[in-house]
C-alpha positions as CSV (number, residue, x, y, z in Angstrom):
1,X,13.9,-128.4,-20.4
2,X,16.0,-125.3,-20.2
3,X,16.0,-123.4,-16.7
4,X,15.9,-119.3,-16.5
5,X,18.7,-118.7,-13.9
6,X,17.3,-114.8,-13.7
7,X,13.7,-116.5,-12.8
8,X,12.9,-115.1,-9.4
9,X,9.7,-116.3,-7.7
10,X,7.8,-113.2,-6.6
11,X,7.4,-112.1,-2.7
12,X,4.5,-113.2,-2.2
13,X,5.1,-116.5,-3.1
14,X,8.3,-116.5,-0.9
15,X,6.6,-115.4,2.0
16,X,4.3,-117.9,1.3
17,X,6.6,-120.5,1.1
18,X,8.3,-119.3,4.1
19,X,5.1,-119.6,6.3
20,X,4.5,-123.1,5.1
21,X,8.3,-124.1,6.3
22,X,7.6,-122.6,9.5
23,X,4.8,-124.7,9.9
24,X,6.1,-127.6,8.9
25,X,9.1,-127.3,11.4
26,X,6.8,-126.7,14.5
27,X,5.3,-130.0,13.7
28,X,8.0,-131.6,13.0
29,X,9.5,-130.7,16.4
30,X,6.2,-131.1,18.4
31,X,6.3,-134.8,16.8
32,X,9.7,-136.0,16.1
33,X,10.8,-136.0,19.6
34,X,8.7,-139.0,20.7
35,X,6.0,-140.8,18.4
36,X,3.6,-140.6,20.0
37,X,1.9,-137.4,19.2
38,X,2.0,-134.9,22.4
39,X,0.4,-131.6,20.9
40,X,-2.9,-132.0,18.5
41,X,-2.8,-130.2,15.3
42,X,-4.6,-127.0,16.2
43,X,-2.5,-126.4,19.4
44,X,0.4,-126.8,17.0
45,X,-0.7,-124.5,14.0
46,X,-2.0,-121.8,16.8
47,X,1.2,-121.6,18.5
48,X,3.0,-121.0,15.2
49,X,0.4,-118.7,13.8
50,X,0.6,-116.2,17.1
51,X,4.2,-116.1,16.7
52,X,5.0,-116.0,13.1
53,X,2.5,-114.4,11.1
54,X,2.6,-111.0,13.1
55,X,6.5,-111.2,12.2
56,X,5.8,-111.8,8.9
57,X,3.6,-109.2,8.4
58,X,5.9,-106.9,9.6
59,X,8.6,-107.7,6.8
């Protein structure tokens, strides 16, 4: 198909998109470090949250 190089995702969506890549890099770097997992899932998302969203927000 044809692509719309003027096509723009809205800000909503790229905020959105920006929180899930911040997510995904705090796990990735609670994780990739040694394979064994050394932070559970909820002490990783709730260190991220605190420190992200309230920056986000701000924007």
């Amino acid at each position: 198909g044809r692509k719309n190089k003027n096509l723009r995702a809205s800000l909503s969506h790229q905020r959105g998109w920006t929180i899930a890549q911040l997510c995904l890099q705090h796990l990735v770097l609670g994780y990739a470090a040694n394979p064994t997992p050394v932070l559970d899932d909820d002490a990783v998302f709730r260190g991220w949250l605190e420190a992200q969203v309230p920056l986000l927000l701000r924007e």
